[in-house]
PDB file of N, CA, C and O in Angstrom:
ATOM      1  N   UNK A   1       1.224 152.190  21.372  1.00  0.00           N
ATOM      2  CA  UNK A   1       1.630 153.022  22.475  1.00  0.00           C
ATOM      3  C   UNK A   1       0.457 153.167  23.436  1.00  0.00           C
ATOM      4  O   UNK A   1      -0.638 153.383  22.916  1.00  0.00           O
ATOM      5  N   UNK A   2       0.540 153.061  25.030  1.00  0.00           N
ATOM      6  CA  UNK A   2      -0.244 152.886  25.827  1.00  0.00           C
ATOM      7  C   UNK A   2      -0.506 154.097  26.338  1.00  0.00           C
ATOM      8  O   UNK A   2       0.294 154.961  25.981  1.00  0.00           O
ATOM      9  N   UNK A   3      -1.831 154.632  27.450  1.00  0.00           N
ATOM     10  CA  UNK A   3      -1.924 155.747  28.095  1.00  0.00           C
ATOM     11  C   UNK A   3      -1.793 155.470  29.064  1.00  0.00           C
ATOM     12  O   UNK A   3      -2.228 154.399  29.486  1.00  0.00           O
ATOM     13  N   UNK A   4      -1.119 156.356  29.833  1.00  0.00           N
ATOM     14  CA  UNK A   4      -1.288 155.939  31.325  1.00  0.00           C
ATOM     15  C   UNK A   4      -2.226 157.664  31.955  1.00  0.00           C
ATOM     16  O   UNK A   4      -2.319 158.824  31.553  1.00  0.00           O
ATOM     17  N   UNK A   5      -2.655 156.962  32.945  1.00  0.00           N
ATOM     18  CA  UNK A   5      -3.786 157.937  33.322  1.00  0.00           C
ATOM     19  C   UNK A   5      -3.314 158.257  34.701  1.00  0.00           C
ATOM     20  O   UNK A   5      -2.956 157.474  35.580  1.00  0.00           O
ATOM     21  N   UNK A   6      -3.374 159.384  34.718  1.00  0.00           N
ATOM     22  CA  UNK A   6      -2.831 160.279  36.176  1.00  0.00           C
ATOM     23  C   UNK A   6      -3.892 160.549  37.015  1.00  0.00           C
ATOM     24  O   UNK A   6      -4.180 161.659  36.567  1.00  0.00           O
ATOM     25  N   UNK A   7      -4.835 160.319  38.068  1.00  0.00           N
ATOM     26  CA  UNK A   7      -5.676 160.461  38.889  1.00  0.00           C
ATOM     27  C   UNK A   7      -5.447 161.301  39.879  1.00  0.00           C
ATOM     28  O   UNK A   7      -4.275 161.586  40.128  1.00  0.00           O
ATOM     29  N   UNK A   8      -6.156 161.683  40.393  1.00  0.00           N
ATOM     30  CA  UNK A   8      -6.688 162.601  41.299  1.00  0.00           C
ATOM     31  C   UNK A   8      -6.157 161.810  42.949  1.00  0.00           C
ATOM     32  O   UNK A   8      -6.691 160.701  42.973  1.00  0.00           O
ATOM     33  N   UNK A   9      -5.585 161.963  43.838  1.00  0.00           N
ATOM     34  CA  UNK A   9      -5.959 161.394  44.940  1.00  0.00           C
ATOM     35  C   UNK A   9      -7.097 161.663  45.927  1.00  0.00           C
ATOM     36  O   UNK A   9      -7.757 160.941  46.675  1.00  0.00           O
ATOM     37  N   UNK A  10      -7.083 162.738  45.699  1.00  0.00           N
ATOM     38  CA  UNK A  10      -8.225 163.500  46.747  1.00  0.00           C
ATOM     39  C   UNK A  10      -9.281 164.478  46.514  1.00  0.00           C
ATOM     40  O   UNK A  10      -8.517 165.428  46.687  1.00  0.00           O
ATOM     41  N   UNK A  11     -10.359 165.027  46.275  1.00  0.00           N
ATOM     42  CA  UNK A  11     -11.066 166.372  46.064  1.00  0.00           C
ATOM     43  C   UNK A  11     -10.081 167.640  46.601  1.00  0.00           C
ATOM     44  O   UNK A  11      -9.329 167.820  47.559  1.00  0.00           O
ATOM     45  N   UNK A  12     -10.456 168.284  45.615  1.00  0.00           N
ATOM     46  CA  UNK A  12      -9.900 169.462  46.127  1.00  0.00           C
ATOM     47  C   UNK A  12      -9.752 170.567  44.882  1.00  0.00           C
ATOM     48  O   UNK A  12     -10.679 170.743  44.091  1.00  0.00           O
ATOM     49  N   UNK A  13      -8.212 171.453  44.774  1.00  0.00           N
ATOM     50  CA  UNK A  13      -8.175 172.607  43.666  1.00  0.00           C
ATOM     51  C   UNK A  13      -7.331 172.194  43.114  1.00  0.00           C
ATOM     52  O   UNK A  13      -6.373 171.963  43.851  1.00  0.00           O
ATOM     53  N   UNK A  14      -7.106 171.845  41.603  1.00  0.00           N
ATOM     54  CA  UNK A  14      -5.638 171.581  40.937  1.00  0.00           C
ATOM     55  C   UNK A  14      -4.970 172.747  40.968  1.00  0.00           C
ATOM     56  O   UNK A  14      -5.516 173.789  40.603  1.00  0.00           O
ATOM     57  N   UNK A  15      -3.957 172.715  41.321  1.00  0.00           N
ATOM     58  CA  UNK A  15      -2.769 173.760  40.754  1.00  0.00           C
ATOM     59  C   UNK A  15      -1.755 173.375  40.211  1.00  0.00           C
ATOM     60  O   UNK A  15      -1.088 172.477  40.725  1.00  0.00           O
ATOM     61  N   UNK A  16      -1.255 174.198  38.573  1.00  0.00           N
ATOM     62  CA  UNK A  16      -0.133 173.368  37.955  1.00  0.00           C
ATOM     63  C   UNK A  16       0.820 173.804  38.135  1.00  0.00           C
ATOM     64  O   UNK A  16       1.798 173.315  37.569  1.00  0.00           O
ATOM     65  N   UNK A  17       0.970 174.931  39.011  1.00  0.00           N
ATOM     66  CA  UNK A  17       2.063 175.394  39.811  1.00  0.00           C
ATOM     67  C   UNK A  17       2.273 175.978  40.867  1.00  0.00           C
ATOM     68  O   UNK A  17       1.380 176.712  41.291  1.00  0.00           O
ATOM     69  N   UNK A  18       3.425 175.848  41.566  1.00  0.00           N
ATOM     70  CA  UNK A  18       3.457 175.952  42.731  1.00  0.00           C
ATOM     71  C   UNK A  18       2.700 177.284  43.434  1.00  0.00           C
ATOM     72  O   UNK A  18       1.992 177.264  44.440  1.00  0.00           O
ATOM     73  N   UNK A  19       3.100 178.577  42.514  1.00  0.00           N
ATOM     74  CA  UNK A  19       2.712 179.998  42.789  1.00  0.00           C
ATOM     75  C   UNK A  19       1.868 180.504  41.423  1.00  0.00           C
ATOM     76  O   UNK A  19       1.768 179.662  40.530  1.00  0.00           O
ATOM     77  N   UNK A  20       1.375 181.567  41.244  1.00  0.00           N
ATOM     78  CA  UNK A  20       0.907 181.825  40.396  1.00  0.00           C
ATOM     79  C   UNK A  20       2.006 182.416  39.472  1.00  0.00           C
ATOM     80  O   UNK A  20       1.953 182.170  38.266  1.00  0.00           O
ATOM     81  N   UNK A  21       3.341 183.450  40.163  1.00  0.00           N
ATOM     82  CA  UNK A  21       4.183 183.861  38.942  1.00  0.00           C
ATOM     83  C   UNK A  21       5.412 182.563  38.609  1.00  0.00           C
ATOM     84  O   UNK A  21       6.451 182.744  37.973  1.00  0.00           O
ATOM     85  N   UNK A  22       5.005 181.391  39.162  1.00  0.00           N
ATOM     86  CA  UNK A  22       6.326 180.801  38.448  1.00  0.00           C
ATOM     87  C   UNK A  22       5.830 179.805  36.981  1.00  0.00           C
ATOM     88  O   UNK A  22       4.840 179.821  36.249  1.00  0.00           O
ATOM     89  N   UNK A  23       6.574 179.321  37.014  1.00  0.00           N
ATOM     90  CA  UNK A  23       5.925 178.302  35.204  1.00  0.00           C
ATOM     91  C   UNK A  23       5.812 177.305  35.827  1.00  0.00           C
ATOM     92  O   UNK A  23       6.449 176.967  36.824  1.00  0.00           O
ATOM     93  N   UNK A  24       4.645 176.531  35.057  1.00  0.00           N
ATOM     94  CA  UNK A  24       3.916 175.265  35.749  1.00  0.00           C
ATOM     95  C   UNK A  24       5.146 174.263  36.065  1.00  0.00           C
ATOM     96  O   UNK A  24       6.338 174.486  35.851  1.00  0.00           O
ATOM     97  N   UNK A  25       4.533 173.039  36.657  1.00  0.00           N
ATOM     98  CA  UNK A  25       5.644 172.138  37.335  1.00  0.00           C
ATOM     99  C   UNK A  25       6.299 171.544  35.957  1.00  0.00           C
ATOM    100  O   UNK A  25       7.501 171.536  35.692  1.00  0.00           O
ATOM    101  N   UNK A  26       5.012 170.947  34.971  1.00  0.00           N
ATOM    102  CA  UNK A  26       5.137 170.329  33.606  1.00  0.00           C
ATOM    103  C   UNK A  26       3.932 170.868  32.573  1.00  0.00           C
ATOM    104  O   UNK A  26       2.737 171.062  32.792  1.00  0.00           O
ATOM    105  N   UNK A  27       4.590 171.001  31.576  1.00  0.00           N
ATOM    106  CA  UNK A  27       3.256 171.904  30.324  1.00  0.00           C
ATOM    107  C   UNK A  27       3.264 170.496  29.200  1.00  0.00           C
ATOM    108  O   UNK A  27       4.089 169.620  28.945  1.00  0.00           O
ATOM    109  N   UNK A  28       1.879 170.827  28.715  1.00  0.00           N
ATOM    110  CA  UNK A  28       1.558 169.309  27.931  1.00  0.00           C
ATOM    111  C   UNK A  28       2.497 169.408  26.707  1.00  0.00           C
ATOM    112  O   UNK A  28       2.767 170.466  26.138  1.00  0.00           O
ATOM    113  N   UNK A  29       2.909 168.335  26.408  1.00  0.00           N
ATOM    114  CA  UNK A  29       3.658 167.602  25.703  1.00  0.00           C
ATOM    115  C   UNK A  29       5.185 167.396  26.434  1.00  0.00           C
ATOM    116  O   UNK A  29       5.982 166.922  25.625  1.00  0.00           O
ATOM    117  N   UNK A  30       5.578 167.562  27.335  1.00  0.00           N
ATOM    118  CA  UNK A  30       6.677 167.336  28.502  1.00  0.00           C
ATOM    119  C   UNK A  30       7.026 165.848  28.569  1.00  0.00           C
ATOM    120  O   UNK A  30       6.314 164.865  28.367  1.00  0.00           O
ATOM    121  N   UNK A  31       8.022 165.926  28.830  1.00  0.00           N
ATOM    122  CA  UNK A  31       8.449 164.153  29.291  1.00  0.00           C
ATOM    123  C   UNK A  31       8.343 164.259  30.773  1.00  0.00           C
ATOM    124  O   UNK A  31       8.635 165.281  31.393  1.00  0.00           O
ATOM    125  N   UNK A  32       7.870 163.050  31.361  1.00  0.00           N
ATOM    126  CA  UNK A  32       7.661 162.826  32.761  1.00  0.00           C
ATOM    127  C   UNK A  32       8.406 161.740  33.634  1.00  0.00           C
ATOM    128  O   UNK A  32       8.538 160.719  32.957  1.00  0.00           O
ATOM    129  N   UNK A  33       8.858 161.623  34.710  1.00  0.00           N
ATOM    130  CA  UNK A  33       9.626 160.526  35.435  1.00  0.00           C
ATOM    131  C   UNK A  33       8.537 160.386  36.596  1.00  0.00           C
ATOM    132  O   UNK A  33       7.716 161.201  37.016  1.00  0.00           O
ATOM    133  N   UNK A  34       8.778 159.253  36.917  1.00  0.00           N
ATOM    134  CA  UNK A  34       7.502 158.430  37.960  1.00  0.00           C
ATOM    135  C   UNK A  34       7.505 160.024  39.305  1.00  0.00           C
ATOM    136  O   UNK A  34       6.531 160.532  39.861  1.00  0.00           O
ATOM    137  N   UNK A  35       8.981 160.391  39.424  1.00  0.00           N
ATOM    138  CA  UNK A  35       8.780 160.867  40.538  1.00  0.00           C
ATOM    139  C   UNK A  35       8.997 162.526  40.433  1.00  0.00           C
ATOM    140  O   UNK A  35       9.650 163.177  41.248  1.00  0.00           O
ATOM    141  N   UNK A  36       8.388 163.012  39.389  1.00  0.00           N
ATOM    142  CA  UNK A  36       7.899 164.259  38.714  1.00  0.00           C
ATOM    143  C   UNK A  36       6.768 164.819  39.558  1.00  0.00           C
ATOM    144  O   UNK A  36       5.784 164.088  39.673  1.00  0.00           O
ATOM    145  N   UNK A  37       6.752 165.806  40.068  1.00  0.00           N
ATOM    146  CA  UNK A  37       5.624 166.370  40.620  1.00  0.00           C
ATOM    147  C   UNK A  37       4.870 167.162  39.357  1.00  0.00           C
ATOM    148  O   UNK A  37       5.492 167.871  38.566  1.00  0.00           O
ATOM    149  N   UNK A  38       3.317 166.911  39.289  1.00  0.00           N
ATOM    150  CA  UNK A  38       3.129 167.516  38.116  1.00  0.00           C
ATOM    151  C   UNK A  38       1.541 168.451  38.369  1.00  0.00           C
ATOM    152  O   UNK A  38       0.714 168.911  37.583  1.00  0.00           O
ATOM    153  N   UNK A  39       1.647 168.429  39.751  1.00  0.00           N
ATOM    154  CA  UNK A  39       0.566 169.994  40.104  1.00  0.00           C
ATOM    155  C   UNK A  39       0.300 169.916  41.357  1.00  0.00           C
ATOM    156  O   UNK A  39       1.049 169.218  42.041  1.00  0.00           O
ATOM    157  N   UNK A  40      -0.659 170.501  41.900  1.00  0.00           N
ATOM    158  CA  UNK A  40      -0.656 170.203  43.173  1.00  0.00           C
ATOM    159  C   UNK A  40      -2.316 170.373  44.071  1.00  0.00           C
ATOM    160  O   UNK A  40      -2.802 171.440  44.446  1.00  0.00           O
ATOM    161  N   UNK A  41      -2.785 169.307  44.202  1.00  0.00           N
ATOM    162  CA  UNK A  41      -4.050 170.090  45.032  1.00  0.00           C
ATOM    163  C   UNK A  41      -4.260 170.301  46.150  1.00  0.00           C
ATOM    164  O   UNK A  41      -3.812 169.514  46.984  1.00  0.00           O
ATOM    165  N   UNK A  42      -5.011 171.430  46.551  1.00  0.00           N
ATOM    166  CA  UNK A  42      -5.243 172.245  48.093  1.00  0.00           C
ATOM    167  C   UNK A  42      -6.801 171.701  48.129  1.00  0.00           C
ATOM    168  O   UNK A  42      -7.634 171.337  47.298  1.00  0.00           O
ATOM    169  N   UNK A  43      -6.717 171.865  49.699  1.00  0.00           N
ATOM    170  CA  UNK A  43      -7.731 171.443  50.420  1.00  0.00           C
ATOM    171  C   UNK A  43      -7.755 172.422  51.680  1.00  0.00           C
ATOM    172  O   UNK A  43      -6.740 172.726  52.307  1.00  0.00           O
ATOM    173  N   UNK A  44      -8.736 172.770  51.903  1.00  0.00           N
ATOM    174  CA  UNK A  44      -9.204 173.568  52.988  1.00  0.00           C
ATOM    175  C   UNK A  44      -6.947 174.344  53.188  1.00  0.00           C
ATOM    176  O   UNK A  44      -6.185 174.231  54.149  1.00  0.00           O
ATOM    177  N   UNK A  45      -6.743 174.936  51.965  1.00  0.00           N
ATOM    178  CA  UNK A  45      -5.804 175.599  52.677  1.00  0.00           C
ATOM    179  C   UNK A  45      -4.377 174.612  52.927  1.00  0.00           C
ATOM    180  O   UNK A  45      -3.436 175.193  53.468  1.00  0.00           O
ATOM    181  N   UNK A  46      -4.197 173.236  52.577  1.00  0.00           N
ATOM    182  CA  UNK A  46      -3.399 172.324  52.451  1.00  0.00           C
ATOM    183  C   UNK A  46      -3.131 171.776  51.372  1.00  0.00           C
ATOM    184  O   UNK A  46      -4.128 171.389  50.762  1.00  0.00           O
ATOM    185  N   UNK A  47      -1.707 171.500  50.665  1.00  0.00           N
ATOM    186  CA  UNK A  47      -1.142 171.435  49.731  1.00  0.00           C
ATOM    187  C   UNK A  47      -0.878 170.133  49.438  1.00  0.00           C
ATOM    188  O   UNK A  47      -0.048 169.827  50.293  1.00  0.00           O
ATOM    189  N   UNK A  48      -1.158 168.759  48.456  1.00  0.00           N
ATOM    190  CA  UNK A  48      -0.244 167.673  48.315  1.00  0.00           C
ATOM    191  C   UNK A  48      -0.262 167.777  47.146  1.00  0.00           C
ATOM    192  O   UNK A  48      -1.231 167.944  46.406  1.00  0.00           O
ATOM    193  N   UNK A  49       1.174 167.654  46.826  1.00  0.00           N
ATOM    194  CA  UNK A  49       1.957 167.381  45.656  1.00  0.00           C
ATOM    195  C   UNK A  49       1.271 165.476  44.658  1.00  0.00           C
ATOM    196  O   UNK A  49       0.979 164.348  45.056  1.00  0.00           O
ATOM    197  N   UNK A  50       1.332 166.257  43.168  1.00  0.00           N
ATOM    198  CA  UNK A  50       0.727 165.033  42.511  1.00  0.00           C
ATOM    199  C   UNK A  50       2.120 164.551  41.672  1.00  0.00           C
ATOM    200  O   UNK A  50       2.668 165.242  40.813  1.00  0.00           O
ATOM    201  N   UNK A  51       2.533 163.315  42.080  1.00  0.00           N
ATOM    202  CA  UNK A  51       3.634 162.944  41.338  1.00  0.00           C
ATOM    203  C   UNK A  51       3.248 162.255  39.993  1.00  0.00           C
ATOM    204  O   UNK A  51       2.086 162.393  39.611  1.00  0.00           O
ATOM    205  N   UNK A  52       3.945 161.674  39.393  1.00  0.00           N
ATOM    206  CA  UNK A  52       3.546 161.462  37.703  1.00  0.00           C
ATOM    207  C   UNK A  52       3.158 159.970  38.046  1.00  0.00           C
ATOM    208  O   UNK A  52       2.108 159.450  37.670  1.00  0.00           O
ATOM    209  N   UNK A  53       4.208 159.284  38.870  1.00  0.00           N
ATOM    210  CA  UNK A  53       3.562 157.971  39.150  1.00  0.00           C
ATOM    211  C   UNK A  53       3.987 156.747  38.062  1.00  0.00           C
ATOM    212  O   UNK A  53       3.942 155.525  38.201  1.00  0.00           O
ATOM    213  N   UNK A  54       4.379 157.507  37.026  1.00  0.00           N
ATOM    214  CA  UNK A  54       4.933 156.701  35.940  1.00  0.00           C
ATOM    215  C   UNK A  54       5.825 157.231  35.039  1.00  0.00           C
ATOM    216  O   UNK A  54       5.948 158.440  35.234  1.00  0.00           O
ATOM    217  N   UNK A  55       6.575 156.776  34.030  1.00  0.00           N
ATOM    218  CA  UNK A  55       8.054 157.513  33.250  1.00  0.00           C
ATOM    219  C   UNK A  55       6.920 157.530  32.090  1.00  0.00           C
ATOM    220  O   UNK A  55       6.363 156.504  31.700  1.00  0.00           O
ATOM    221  N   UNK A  56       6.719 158.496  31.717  1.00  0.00           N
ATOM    222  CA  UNK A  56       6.433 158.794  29.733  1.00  0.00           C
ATOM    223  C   UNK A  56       6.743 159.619  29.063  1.00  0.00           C
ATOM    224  O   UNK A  56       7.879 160.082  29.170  1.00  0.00           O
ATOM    225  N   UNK A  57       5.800 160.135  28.073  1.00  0.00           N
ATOM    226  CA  UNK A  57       6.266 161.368  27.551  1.00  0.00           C
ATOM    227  C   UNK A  57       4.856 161.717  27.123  1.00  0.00           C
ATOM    228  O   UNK A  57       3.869 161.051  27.433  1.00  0.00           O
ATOM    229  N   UNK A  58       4.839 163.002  26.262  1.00  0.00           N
ATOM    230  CA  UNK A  58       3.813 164.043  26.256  1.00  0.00           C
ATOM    231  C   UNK A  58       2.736 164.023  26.734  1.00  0.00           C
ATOM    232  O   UNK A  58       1.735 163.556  26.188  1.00  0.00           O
ATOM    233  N   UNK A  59       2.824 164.820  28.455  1.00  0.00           N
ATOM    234  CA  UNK A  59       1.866 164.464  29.124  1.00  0.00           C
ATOM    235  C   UNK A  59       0.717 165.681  28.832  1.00  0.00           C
ATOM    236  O   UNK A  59       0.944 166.877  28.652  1.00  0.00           O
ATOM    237  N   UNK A  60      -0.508 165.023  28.845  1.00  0.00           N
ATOM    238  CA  UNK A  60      -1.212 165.956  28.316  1.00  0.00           C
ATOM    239  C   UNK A  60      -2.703 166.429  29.661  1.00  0.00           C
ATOM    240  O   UNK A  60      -3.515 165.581  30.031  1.00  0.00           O
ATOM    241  N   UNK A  61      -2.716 167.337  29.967  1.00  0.00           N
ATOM    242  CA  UNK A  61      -3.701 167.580  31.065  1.00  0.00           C
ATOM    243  C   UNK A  61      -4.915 167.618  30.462  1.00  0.00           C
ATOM    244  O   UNK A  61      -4.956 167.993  29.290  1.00  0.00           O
ATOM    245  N   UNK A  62      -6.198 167.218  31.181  1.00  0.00           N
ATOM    246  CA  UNK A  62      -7.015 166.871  31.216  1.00  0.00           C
ATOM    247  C   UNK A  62      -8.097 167.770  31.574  1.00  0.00           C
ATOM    248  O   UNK A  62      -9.250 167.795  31.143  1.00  0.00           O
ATOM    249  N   UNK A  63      -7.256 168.849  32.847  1.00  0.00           N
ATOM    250  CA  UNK A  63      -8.207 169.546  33.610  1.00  0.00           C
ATOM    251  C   UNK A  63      -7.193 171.120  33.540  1.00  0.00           C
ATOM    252  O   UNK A  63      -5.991 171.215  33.293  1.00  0.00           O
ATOM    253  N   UNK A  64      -8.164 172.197  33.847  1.00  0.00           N
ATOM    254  CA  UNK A  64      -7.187 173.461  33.975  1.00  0.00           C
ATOM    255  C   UNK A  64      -6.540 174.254  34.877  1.00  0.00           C
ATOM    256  O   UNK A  64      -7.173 174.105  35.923  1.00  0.00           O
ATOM    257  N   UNK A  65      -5.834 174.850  35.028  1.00  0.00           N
ATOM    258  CA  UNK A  65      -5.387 175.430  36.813  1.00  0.00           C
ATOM    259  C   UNK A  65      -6.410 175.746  36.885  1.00  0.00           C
ATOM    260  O   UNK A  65      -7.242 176.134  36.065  1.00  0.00           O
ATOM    261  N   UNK A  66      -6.397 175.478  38.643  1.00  0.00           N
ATOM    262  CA  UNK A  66      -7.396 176.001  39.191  1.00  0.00           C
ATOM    263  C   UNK A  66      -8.734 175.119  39.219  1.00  0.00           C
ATOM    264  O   UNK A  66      -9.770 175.443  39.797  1.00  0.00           O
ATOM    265  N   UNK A  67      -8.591 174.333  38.729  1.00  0.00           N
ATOM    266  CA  UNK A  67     -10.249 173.750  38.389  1.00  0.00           C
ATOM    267  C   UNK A  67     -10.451 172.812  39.755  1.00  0.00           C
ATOM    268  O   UNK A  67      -9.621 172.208  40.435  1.00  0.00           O
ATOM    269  N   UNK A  68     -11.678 172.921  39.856  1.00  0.00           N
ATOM    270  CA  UNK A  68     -11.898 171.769  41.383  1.00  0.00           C
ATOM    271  C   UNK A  68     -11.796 170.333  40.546  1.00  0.00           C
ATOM    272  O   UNK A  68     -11.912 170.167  39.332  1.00  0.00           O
ATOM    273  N   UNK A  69     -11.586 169.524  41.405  1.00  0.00           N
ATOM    274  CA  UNK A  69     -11.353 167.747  40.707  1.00  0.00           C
ATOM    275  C   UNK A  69     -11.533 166.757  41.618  1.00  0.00           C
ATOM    276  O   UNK A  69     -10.730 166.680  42.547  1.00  0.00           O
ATOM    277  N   UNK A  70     -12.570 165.863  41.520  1.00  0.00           N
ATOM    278  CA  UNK A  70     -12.924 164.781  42.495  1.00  0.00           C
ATOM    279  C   UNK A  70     -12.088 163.911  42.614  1.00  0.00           C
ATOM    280  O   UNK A  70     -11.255 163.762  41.720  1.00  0.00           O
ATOM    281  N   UNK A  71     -12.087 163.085  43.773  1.00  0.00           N
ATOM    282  CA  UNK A  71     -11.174 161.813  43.904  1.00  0.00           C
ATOM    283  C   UNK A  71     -11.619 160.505  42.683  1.00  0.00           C
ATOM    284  O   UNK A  71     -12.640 160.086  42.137  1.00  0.00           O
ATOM    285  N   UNK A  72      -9.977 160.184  42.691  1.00  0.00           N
ATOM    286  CA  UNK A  72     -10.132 159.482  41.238  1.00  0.00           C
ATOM    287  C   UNK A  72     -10.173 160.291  40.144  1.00  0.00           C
ATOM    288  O   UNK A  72     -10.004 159.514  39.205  1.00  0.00           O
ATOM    289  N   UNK A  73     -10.303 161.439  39.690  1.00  0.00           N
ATOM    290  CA  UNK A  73     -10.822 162.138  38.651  1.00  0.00           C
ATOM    291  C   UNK A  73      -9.450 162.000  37.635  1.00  0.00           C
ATOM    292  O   UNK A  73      -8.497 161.697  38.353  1.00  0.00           O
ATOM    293  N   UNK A  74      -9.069 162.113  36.320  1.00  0.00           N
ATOM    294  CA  UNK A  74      -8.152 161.425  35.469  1.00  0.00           C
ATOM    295  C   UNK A  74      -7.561 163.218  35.205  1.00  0.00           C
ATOM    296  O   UNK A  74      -7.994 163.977  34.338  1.00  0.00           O
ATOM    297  N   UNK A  75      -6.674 163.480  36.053  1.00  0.00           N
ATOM    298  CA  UNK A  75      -6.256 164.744  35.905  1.00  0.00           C
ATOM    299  C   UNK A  75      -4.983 165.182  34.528  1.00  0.00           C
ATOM    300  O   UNK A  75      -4.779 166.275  34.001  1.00  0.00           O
ATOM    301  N   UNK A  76      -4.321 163.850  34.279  1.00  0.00           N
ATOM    302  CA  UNK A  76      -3.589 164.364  32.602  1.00  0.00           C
ATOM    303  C   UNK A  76      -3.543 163.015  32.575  1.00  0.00           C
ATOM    304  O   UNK A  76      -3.922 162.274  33.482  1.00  0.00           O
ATOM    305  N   UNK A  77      -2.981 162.625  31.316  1.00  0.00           N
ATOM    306  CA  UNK A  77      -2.584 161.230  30.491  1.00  0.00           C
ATOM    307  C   UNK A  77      -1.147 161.069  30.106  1.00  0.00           C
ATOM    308  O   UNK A  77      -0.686 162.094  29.605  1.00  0.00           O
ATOM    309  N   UNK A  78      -0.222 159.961  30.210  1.00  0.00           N
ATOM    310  CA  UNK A  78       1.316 160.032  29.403  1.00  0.00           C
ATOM    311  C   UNK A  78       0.969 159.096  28.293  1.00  0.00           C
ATOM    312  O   UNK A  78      -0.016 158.387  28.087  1.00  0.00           O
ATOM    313  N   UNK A  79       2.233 159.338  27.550  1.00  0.00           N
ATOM    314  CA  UNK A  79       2.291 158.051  26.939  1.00  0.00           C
ATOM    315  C   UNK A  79       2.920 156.995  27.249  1.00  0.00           C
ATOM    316  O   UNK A  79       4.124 157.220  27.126  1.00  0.00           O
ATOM    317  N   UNK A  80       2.744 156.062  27.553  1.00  0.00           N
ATOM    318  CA  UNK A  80       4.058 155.041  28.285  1.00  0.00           C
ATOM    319  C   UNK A  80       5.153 154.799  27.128  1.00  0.00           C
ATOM    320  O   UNK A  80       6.159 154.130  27.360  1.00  0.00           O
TER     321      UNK A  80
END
């Protein structure tokens, strides 16, 4: 069974959900579809959505809400 690795597109703040009172987009061990949004990082105050990018299952994060994360940075893993 393979990993697939979820990256970072840009610097910025992870968020694993949209607001602080709702439940994250996906919690680790979740099944994922390519076009799963699965957190989101802000930048100076701007929001882009991180899609999964690939179909697996128990996706497991890497990094914690809130945490800053460089471009490229390997923000969760699936299993393919």
């Amino acid at each position: 069974m393979s990993k697939i690795e979820i990256r970072s597109p840009l610097p910025g703040t992870f968020y694993r959900a949209s607001s602080p009172d709702v439940p994250p987009f996906k919690a680790d061990g979740s099944v994922v579809a390519s076009g799963d949004t699965i957190g989101l990082i802000e930048v100076m105050k701007t929001f882009q959505e991180i899609p999964a990018g690939a179909d697996g299952k128990n996706i497991q994060f890497l990094v914690e809400n809130e945490e800053p994360v460089m471009a490229g940075q390997v923000i969760a893993e699936v299993e393919a």
